[in-house]
Backbone bond lengths (Angstrom), bond angles and torsions (degrees), N, CA, C in turn:
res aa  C-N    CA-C-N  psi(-1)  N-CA   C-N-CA  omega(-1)  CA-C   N-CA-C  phi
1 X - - - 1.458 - - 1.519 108.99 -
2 X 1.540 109.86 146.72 1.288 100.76 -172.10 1.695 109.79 -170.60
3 X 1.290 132.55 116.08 1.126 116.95 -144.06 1.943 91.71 -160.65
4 X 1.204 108.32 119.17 2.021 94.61 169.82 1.076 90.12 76.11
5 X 1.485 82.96 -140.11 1.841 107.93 -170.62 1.505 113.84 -109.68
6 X 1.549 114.66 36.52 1.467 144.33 179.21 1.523 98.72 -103.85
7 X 1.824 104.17 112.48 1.231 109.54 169.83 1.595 112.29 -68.37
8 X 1.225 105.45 158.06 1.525 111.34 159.16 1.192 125.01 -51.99
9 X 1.449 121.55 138.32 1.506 128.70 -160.27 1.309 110.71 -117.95
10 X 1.335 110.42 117.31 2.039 92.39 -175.31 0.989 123.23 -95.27
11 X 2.112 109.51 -10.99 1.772 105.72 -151.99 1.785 90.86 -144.10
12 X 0.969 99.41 -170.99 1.797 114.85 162.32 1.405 94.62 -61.90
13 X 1.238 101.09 -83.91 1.913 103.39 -153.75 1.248 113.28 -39.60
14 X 1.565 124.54 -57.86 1.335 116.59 158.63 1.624 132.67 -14.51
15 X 1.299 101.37 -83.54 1.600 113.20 151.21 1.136 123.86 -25.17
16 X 1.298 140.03 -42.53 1.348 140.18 -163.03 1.490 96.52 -105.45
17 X 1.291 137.56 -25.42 1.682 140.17 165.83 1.574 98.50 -76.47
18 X 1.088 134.58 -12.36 1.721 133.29 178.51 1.234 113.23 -110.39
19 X 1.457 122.56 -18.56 1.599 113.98 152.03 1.625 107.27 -145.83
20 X 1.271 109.62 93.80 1.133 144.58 -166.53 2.142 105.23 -72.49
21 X 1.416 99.29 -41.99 1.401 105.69 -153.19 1.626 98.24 -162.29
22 X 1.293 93.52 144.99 1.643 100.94 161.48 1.750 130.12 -19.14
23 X 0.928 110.97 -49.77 1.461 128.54 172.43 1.302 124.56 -66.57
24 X 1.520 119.21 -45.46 1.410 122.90 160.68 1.709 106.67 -71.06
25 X 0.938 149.66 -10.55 1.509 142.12 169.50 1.366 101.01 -101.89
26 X 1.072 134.91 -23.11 1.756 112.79 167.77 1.129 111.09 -81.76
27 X 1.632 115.59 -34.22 1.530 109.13 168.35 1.557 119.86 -43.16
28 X 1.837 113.29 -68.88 1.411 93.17 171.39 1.502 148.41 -38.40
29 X 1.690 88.75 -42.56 1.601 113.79 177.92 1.830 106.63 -45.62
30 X 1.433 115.77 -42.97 1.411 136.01 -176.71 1.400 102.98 -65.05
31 X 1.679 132.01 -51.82 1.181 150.60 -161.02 1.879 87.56 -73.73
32 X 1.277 128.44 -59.24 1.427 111.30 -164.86 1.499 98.44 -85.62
33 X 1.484 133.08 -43.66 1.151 123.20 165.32 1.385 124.26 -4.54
34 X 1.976 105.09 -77.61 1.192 124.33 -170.30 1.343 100.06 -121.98
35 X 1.556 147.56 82.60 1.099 144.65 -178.62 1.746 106.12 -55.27
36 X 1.434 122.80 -32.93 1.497 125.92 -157.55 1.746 102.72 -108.37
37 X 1.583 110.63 20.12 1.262 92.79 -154.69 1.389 133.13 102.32
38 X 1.427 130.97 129.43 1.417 130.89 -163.76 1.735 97.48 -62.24
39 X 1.399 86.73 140.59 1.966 95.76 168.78 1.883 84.93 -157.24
40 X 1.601 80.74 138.25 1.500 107.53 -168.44 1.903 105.48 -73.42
41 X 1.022 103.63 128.68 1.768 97.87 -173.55 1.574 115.24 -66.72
42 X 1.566 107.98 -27.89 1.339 107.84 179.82 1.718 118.44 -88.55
43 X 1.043 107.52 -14.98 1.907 122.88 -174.25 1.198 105.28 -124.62
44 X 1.321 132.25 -61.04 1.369 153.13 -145.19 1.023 115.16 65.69
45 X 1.303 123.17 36.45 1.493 132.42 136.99 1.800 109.53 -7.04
46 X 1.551 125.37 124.10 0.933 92.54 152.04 2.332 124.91 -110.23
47 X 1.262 100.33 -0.06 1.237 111.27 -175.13 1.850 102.24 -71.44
48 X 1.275 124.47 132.47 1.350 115.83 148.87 1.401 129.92 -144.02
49 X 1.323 137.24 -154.26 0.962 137.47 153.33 1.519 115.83 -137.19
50 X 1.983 90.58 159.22 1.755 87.41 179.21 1.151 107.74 -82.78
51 X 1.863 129.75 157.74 1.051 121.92 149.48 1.582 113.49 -94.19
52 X 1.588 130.67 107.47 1.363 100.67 -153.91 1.958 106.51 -93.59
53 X 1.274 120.04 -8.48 1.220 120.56 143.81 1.344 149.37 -40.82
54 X 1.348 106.14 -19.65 1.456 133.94 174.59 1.363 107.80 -115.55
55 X 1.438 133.66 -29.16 1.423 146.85 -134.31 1.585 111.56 7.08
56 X 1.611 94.63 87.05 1.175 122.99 176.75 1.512 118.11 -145.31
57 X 1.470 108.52 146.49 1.466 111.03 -165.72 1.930 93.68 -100.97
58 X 1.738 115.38 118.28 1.362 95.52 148.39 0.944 136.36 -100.88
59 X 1.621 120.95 155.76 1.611 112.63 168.76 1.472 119.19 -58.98
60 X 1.120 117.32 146.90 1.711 120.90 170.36 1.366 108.38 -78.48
61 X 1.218 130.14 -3.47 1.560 124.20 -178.29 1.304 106.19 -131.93
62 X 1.207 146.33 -49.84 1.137 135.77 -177.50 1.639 116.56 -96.04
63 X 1.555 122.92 4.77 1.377 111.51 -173.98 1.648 122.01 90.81
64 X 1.545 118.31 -56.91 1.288 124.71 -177.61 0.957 117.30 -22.18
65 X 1.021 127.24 135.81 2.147 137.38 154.93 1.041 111.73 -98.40
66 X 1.228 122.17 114.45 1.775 142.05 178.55 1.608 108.64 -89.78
67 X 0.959 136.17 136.47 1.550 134.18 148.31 1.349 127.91 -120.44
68 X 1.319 104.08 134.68 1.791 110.90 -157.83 1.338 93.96 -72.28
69 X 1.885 134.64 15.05 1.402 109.18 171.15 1.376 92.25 -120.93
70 X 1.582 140.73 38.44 1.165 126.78 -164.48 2.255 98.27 -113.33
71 X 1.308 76.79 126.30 2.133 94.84 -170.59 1.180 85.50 91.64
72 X 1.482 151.86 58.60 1.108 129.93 138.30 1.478 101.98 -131.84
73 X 1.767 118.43 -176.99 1.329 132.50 176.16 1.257 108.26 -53.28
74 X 1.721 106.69 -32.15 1.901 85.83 -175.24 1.409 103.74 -100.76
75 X 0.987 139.43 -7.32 1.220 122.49 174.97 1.421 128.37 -6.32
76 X 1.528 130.78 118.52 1.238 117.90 160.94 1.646 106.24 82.67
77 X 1.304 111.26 0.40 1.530 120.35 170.90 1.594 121.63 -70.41
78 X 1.485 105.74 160.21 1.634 110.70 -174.16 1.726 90.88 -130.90
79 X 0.971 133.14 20.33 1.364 116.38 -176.46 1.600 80.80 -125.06
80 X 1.370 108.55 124.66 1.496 129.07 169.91 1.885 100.85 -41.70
81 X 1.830 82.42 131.20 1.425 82.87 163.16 1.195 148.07 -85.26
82 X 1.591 120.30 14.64 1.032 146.51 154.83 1.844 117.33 -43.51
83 X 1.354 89.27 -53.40 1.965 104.09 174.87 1.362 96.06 -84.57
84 X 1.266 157.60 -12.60 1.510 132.85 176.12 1.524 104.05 -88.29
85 X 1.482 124.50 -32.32 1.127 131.86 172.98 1.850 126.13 -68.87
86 X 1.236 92.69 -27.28 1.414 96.16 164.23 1.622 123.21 -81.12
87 X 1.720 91.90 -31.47 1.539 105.76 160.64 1.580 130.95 -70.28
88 X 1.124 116.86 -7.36 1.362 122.97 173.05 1.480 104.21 -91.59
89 X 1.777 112.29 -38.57 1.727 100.80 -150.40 1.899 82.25 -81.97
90 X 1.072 139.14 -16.92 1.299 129.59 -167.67 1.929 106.39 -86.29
91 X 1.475 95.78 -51.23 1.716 84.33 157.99 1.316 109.79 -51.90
92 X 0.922 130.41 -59.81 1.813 109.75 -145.89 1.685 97.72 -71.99
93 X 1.442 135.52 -34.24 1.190 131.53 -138.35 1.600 88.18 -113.50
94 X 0.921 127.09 -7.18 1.866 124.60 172.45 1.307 112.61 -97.98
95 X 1.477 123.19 80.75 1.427 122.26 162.83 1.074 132.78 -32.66
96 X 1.545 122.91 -40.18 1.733 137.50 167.48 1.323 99.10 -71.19
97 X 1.214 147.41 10.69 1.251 130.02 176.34 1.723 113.39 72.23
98 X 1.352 130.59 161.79 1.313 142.71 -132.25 1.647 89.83 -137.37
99 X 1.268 136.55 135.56 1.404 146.46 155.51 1.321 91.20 -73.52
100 X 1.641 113.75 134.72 1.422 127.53 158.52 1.416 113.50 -74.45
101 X 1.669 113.00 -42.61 1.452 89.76 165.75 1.526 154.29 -93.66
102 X 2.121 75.83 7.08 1.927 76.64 157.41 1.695 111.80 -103.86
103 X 0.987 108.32 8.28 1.854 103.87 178.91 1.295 96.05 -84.59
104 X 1.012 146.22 -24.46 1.478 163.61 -157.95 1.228 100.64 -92.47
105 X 1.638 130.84 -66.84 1.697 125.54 153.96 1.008 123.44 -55.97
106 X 1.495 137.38 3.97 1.271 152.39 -171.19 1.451 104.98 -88.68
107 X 1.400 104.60 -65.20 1.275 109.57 -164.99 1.622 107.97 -110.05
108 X 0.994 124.18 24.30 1.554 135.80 -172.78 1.382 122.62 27.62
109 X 1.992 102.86 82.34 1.221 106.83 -173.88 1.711 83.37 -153.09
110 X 1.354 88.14 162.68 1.793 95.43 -175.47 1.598 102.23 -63.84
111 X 1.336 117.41 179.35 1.259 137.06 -159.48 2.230 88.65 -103.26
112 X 1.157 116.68 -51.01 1.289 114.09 176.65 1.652 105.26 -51.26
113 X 1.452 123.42 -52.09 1.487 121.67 -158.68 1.663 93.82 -84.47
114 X 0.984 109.10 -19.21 1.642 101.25 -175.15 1.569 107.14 -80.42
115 X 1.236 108.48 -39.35 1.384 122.52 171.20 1.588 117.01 -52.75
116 X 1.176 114.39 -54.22 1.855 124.61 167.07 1.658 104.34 -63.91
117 X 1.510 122.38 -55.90 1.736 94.49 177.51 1.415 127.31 -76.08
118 X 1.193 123.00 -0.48 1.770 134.69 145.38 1.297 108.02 -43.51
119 X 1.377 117.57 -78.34 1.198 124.52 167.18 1.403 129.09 -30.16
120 X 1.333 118.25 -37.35 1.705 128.95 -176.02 1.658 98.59 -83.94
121 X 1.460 117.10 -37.46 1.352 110.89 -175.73 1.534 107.17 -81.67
122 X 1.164 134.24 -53.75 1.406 138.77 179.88 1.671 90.94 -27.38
123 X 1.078 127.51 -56.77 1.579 148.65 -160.63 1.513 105.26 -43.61
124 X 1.544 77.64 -68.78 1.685 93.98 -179.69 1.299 101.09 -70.21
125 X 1.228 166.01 -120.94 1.534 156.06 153.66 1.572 88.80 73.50
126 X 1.632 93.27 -83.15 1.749 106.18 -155.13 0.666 123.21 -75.17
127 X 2.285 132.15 -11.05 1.157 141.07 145.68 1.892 116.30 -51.20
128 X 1.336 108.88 -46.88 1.350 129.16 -163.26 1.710 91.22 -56.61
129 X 1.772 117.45 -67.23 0.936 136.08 -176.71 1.504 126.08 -58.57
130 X 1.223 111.03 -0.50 1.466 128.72 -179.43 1.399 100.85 -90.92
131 X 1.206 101.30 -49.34 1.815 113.22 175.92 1.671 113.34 -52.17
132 X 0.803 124.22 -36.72 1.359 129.71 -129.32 1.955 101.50 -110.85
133 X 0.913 133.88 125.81 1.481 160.59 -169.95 1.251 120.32 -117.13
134 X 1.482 117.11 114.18 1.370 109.50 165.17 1.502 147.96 -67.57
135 X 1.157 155.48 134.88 1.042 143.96 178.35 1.684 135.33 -138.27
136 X 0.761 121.84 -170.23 1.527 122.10 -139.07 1.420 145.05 58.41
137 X 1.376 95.94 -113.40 2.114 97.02 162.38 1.784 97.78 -89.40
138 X 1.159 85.51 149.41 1.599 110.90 170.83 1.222 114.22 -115.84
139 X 1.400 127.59 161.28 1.441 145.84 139.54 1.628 111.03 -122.68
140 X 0.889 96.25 128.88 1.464 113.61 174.70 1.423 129.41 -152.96
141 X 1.516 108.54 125.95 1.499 120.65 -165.61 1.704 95.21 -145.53
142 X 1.528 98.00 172.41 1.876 97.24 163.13 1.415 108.13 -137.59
143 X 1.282 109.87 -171.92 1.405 117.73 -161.35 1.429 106.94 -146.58
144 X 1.356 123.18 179.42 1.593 132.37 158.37 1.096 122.85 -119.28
145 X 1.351 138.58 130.43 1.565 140.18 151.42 0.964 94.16 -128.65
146 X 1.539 93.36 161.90 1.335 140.23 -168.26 1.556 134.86 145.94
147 X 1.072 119.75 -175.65 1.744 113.55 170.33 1.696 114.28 -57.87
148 X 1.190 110.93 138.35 1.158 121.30 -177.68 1.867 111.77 -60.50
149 X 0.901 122.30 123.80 1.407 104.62 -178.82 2.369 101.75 -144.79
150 X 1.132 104.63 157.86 1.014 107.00 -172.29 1.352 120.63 -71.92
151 X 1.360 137.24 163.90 1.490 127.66 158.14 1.674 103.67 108.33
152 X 1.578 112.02 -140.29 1.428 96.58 -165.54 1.683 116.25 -80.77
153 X 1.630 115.78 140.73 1.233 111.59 154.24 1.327 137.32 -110.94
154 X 0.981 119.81 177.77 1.654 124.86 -164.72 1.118 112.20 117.19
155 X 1.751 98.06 -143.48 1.358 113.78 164.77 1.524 122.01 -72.51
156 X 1.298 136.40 114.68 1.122 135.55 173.52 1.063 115.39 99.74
157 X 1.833 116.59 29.94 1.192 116.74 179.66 1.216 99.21 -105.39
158 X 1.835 106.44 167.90 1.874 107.73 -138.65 1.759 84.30 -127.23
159 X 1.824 104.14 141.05 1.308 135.42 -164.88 1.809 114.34 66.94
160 X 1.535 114.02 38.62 1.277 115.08 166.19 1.492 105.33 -135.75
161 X 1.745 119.08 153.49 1.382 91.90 162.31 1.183 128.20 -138.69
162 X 1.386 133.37 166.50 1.244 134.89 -139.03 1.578 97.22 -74.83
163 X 1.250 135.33 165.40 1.085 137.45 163.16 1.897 107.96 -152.14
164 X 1.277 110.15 132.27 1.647 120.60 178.77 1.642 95.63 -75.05
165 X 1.257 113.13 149.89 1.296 119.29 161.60 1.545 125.97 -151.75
166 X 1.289 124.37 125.97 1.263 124.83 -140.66 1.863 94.73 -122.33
167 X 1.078 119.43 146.40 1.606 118.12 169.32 1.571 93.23 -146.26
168 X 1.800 119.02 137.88 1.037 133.77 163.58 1.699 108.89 -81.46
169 X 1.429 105.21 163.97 1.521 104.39 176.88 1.623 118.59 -143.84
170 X 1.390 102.58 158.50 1.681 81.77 -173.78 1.903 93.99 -154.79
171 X 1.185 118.63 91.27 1.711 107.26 178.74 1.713 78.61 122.90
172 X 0.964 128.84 -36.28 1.723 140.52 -146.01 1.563 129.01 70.73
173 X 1.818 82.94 45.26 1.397 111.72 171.81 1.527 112.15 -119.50
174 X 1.236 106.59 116.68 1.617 118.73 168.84 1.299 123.56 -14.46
175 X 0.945 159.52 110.51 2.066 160.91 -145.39 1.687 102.41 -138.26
176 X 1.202 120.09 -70.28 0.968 132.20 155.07 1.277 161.67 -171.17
177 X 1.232 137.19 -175.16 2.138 111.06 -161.27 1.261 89.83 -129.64
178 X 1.498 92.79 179.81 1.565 117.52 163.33 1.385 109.93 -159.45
179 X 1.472 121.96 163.71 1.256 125.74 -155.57 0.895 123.09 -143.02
180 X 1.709 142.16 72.60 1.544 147.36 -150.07 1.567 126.58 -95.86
181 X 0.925 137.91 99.81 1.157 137.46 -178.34 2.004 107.44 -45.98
182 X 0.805 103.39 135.56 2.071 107.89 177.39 1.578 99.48 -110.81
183 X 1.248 129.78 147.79 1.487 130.29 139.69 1.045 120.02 -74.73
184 X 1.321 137.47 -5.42 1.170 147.54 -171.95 1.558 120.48 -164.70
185 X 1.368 147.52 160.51 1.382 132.56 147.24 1.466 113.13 -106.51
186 X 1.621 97.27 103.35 1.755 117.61 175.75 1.476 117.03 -123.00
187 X 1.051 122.42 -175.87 1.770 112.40 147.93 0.905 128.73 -51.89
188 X 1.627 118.34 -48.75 1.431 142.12 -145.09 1.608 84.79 -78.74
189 X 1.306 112.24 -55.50 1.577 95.08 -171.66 0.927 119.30 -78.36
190 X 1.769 131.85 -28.52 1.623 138.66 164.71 1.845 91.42 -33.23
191 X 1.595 96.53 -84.92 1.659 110.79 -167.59 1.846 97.68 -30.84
192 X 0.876 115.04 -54.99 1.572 102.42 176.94 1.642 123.80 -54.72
193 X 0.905 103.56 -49.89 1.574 106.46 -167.85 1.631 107.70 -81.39
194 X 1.570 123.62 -18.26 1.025 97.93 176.53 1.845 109.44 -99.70
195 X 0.988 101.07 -16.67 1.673 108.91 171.09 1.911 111.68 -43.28
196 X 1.805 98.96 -41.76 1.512 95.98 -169.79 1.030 103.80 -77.08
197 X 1.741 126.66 -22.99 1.561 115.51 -163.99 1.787 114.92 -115.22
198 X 1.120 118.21 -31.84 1.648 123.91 161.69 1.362 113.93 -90.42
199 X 1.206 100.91 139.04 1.898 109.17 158.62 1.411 110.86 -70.51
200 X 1.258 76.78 142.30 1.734 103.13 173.14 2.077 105.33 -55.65
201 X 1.030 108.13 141.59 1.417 109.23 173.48 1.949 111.45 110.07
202 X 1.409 91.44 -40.65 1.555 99.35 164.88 1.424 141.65 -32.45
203 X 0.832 116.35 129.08 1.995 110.43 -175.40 1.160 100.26 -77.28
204 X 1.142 138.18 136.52 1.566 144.43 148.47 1.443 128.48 -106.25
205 X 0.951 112.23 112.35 1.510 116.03 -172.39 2.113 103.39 -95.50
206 X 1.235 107.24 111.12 1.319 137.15 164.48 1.841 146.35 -95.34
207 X 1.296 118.78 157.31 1.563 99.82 -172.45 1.840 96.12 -79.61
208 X 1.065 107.02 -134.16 1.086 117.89 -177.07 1.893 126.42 -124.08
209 X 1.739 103.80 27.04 0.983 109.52 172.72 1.315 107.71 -82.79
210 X 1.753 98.06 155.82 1.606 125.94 161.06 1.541 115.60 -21.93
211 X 1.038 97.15 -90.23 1.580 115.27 172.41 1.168 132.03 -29.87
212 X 1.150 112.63 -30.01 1.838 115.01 -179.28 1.564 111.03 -95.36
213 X 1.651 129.60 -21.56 1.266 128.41 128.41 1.203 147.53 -11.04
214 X 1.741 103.29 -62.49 1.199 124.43 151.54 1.561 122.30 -53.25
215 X 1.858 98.25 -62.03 1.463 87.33 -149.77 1.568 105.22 -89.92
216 X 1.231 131.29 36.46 1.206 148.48 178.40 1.673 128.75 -119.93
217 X 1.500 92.01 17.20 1.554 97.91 -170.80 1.799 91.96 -62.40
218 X 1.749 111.67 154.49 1.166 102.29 173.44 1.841 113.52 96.97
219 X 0.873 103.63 -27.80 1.440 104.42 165.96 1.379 104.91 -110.65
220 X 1.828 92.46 170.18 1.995 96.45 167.88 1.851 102.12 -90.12
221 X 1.422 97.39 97.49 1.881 83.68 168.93 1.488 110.66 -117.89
222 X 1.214 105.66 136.63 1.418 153.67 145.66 1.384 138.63 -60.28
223 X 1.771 104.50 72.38 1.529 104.48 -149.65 1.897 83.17 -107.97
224 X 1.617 94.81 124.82 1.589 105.77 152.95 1.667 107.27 -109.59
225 X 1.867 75.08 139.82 1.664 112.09 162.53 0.915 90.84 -89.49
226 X 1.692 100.30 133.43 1.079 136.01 145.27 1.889 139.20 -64.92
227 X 1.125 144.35 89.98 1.307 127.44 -138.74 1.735 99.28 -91.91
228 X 1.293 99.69 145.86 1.676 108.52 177.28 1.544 118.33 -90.08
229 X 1.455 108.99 127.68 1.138 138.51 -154.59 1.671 108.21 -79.30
């Protein structure tokens, strides 16, 4: 994590010495808010004051009350932002996923409210990640899940389903993936699925199917055959 004049964070403890208390998380909240300094949203005022009873910033000229959690997940929240922030850095940084009811003894908040700001972050996650496109080198291949069932496997084996899967690279170290469900493995659906999630211009490195030929017009791809043994 790394943001301003916020070093990069590698671990918990870190994290928890960088927002210690209420005050160090509104500070940041203030820092991305207003990176240049408070400016009033309705005037652009830039003089204000806090109200710290409300924890609200007013303008000195127009009146307005700003809050450094307003358009965000916490907005309008009563559970200190101390526990949503510990709740975010543990979602994002736990690949196995997070127990609600120990993040909840974690950060000393009920198991119901911990349960609803999971929910608000997952949200944001999967909005964030909707946005978001890979680029540079690629790898890209697909796969099957599903119920185990007998008879043929691979490609075109029946009660599993196909899924595209894409990983960026950088050193020829993993950066990051994405993971698309297919109804089928064609172009039409390659050309779809990678259009929503890589930029155009990207190298993609591929096996040596049909389809990714096709459905890759527009990128630099790089399809190896594989030779049979």
């Amino acid at each position: 994590m790394r943001d301003g004049g916020y070093k990069k964070i590698a671990d918990f403890t870190q994290f928890i010495e960088a927002f210690p208390d209420e005050e160090a998380c509104r500070a940041y909240l203030f820092s991305r808010r207003w990176p240049n300094g408070f400016a009033c949203p309705r005037c652009g005022g830039r003089k204000h004051y806090y109200v710290s009873t409300r924890d609200l910033h007013e303008c000195a000229y127009c009146r307005y009350q700003a809050s450094v959690t307003a358009g965000t997940i916490m907005e309008k929240t009563h559970t200190p932002l101390k526990a949503w922030f510990w709740l975010i850095f543990l979602m994002a940084n736990q690949k196995t996923g997070v127990s609600t009811i120990g993040a909840a003894k974690m950060v000393g908040i009920t198991y119901k409210r911990a349960w609803f700001i999971s929910h608000k972050i997952r949200a944001a996650m999967r909005d964030r990640d909707s946005h978001y496109k890979l680029i540079g080198l690629i790898e890209l291949d697909e796969s099957y899940f599903g119920a185990k069932k007998g008879g043929k496997r691979g490609r075109g084996a029946e009660g599993k389903r196909p899924v595209l899967v894409g990983v960026s690279l950088a050193e020829d170290r993993p950066v990051h993936a994405f993971m698309q469900v297919l109804e089928r493995v064609n172009h039409l659906e390659i050309s779809s699925g990678v259009r929503q999630t890589i930029e155009l211009g990207s190298s993609v490195k591929t096996d040596g199917l049909g389809s990714y030929k096709k459905g890759l017009k527009g990128f630099d791809h790089e399809p190896i055959v594989l030779g049979v043994l």
